[in-house]
N, C-alpha and C positions, 0 to 999 in steps of 0.2 A: 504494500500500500504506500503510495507515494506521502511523501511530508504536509500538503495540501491537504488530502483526501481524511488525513490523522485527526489535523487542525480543524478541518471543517465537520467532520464527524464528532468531536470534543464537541464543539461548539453548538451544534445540534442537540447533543445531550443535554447540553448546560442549559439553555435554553427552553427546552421542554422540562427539567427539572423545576425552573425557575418559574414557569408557568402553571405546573400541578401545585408548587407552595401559594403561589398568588391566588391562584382559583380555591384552593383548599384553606388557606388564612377566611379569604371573603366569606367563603361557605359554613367555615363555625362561628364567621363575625352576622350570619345571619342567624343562625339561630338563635345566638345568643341575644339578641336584639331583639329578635322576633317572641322568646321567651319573657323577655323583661318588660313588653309594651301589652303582654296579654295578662303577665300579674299585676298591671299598673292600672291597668281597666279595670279588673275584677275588685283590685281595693278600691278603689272611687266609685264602682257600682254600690260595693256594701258601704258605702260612707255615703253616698247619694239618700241609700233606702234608710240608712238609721236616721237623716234628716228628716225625712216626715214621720219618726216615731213620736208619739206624746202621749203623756199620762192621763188617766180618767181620774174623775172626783174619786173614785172606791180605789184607789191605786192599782189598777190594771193598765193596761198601755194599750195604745191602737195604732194601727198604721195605714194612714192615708195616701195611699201613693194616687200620684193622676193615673186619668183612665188610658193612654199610651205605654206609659213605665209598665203600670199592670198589666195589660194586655201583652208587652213583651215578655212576662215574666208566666202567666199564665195559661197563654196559649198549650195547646195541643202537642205541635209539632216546635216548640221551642226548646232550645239546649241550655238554657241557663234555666236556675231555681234558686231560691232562699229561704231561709230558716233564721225566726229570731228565739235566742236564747237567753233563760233569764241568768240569776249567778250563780244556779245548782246544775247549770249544764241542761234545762227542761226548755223542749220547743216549745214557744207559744203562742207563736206565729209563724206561717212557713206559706209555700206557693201551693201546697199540696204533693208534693213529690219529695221522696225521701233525699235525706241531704249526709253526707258523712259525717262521724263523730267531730265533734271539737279539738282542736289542737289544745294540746297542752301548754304550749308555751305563748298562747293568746291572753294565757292569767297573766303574764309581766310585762306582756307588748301589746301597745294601742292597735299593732295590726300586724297579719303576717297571710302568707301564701304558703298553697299547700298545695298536694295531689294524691291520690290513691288509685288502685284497680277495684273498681267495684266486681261485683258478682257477675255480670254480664261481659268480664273481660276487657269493657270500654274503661280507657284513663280518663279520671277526669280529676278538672284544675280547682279548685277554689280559693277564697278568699274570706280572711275572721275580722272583723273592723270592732273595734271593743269602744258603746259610750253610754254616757250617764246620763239616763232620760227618770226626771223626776225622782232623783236621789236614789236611784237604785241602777245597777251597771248591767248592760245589756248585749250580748256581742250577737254581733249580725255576719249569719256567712252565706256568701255568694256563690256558687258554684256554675260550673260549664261542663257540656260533656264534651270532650279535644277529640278529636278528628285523628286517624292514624298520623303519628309522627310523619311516617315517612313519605305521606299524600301532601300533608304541609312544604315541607321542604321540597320536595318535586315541583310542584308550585310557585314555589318563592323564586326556586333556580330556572325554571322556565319562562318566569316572567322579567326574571333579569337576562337571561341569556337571547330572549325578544327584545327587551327594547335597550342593547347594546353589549351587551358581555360578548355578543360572536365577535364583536370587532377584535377582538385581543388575536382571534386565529390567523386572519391575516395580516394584522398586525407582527405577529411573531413568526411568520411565515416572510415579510419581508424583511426584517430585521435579518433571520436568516440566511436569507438571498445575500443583501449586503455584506454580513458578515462574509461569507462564501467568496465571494466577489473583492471585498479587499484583500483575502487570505491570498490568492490566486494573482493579484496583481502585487501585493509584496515580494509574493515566491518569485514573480517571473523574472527579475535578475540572476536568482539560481537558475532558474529553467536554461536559460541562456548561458549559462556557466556551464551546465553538465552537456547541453547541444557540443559546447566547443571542446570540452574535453574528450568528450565522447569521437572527434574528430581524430585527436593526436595520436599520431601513431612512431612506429621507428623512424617513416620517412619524413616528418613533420614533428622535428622533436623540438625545432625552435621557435614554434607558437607559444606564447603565452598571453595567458589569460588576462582581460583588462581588471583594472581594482576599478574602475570610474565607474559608480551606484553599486557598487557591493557593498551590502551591510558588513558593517564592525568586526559583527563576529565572523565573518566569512573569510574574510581581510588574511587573517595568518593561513589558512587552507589552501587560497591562491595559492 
C-alpha cells in the first residue's frame, strides 16, 4: 500500500470515528434533555393542581380545577392522572385511576420525580409536589404513562436527522475528499522523486535527484 493510500485511509478512520462521538455525544445530550423537560412539566403540572386546592369550613379540602385542566386529566383515553394525598399517605382526591405509592423522600423535599413499572409492564413517570393548604400539608402526585423509550428517541433522532443532522454526511464526506486531495498533492514531490529514481540505472549513474520542493525530511535521503 502506497504512503498516500496509508495516510488517506488513517484519515478516513479518524474521521468517521470522530463523527460516531459527535453523533453519539448529541444522542445522550438528547435524552438527557428530553428527560429533564418531561420531569419539569410533571412538577409544574402537580404545582398547577395543588393551586386550586382549598379548605372547606369542616376542614376537608376540595379541588376546583377549570373545566379544560379537568377534562385533560379525566378523559378516557388520556395518559396523565393525579392523586391528592393527605399526611398519613390516604388519597382523597384522585382523577379516578390508580396512581403509584408515595415516594419517601417527598417527606423532606417540597418536590421530586419518580418512575416505576406498573403491573401492565408500561413505565411510567411521575411527579410529588408537597403544600400546605389550610394548615394541614398535602402532597399532590402527577403521573404519565411514557411511551416505549426507545419509540421516543427514534423520534427525536428522526426529526433531527430531517431537518438537518444529514448534512454532517456530506459534510464529512467532503472534508474527506479534501483531506485525500491535499494528502496526494503533498506526496506528489515524492511521487516525482521515486519516477526519477526509478529511472537510474548502471548507464545513468550520474543523475541526480533535484532537492528544489523536497520536504525537510526527504532532504538527507536524496
Amino acid at each position: 500500500m502506497s504512503l498516500s493510500s496509508r495516510i488517506t485511509a488513517r484519515l478516513a478512520i479518524t474521521t468517521l470515528v470522530a463523527a460516531a462521538v459527535g453523533y453519539g455525544w448529541l444522542y445522550l445530550k438528547q435524552i438527557r434533555v428530553e428527560s429533564y423537560l418531561r420531569e419539569r412539566a410533571l412538577v409544574r403540572q402537580a404545582e398547577e393542581i395543588s393551586h386550586f386546592l382549598s379548605a372547606t369550613a369542616d376542614g376537608s379540602i376540595e379541588l376546583d380545577l377549570p373545566s379544560q385542566l379537568s377534562e385533560s386529566y379525566n378523559s378516557p383515553g388520556s395518559r396523565y392522572r393525579y392523586a391528592i394525598r393527605d399526611e398519613s399517605g390516604r388519597i382523597v382526591l384522585s382523577s379516578g385511576r390508580r396512581v403509584g405509592p408515595l415516594p419517601d423522600f417527598i417527606r423532606t423535599d417540597q418536590h421530586r420525580t419518580y418512575e416505576y413499572q406498573g403491573d401492565d409492564k408500561a413505565r411510567t413517570v411521575g411527579a410529588a409536589f408537597r403544600a400546605v393548604v389550610g394548615n394541614r400539608t398535602f402532597v399532590t402526585q402527577v403521573e404519565r404513562t411514557a411511551p416505549m423509550v426507545r419509540s421516543v428517541n427514534a423520534a427525536v433522532f428522526n426529526e433531527f436527522f430531517m431537518d438537518g443532522g444529514w448534512l454532517g454526511i456530506p459534510f464529512l464526506l467532503a472534508l474527506l475528499a479534501i483531506s485525500a486531495w491535499t494528502v496526494r498533492k503533498t506526496l506528489a514531490p515524492l511521487h516525482e522523486l521515486s519516477t526519477l529514481a526509478a529511472d537510474i540505472n548502471p548507464g545513468s549513474s550520474e543523475v541526480r535527484l533535484p532537492q528544489l520542493g523536497v520536504p525537510d525530511e526527504i532532504v538527507p535521503l536524496v
